[in-house]
N, C-alpha and C positions, 0 to 999 in steps of 0.2 A: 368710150373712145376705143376704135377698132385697131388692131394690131395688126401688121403686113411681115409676114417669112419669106423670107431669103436664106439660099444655102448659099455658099460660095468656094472652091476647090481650088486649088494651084499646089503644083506637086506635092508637097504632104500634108501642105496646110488647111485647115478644114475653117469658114466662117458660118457661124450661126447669125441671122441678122435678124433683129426684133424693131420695125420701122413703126411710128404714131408721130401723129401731128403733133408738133410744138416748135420751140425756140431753136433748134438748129443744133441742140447740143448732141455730140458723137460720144459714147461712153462703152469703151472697150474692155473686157474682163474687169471690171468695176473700177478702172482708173480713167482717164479726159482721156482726147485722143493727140494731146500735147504731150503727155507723161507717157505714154506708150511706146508712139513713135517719135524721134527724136529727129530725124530727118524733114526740112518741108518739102521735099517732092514726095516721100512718101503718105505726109499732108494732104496734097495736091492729089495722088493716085486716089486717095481714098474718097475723096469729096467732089472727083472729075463727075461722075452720073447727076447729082447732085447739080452741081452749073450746068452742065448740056441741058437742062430743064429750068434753070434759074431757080431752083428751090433748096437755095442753100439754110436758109433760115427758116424753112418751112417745118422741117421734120425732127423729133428726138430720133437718134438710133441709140440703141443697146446690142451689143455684138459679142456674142462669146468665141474665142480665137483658140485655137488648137493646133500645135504642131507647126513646124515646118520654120522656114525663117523671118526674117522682119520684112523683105522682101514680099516676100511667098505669102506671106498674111496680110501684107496691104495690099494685096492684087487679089487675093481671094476673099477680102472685105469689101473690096470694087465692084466682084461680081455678085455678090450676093447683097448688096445695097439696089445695085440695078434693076436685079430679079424682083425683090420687094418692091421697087418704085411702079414694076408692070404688073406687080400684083393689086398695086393701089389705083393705077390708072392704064389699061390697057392700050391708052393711046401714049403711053411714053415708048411703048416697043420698037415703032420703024427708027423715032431718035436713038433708042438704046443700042438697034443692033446696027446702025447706019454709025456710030462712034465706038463698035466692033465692043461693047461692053456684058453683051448677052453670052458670049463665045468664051467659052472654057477653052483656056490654053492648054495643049493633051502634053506637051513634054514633060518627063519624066525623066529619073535618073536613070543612066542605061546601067544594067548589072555587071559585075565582077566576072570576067571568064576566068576558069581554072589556065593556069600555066600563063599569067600574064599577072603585071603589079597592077592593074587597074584596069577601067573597064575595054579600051581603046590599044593602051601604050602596051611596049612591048619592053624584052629585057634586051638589054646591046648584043647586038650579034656578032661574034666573032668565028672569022674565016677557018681561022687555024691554032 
């Protein structure tokens, strides 16, 4: 049985993604992907590639998660589920990037400037 790689990025978050044929089950840092994520839309983010193809029950994933937040990890599981899915069949691609699931999201946190509390805001200014 052949194994399908997928990476996937979102601001710090790193997903490693290990796709093969089976029962549909998702298994995240070696727990379900009910125990991981607690939210169902972020359920729903992770399993969106997955229905755009109707092959919810089609596949095992194994995913190693790194960094970043629960957010940031289920969108960079999204993507690198995807990627794997066009690695297993290159005709999943115009569906994958036609449901924008190919496309790394490039924001990033912007950094700290010196003489300022954060990256943007300023300190109150006073006239006199």
């Amino acid at each position: 049985m052949q194994v399908y790689n997928g990476l996937g990025r979102r601001k710090s978050a790193i997903a490693r993604v290990y796709l093969r044929e089976g029962k549909g089950n998702i298994t995240i840092n070696g727990r379900d992907l009910k125990d991981y994520f607690s939210s169902e839309l972020l359920h729903y983010v992770v399993k969106q590639p997955l229905l755009a193809i109707n092959a919810a029950e089609s596949f095992d994933i194994k995913a190693n998660l790194d960094g970043g937040g629960i957010t940031g990890q289920a969108e960079a599981l999204r993507l690198g589920i995807a990627r794997a899915l066009v690695e297993y069949n290159e005709e999943n691609r115009p569906i994958m990037r036609a449901n924008g699931f190919l496309t790394r999201d490039p924001r990033e946190v912007e950094r700290k400037k010196p003489g300022r509390p954060k990256a943007r805001k300023r300190f109150q200014f006073s006239k006199r």
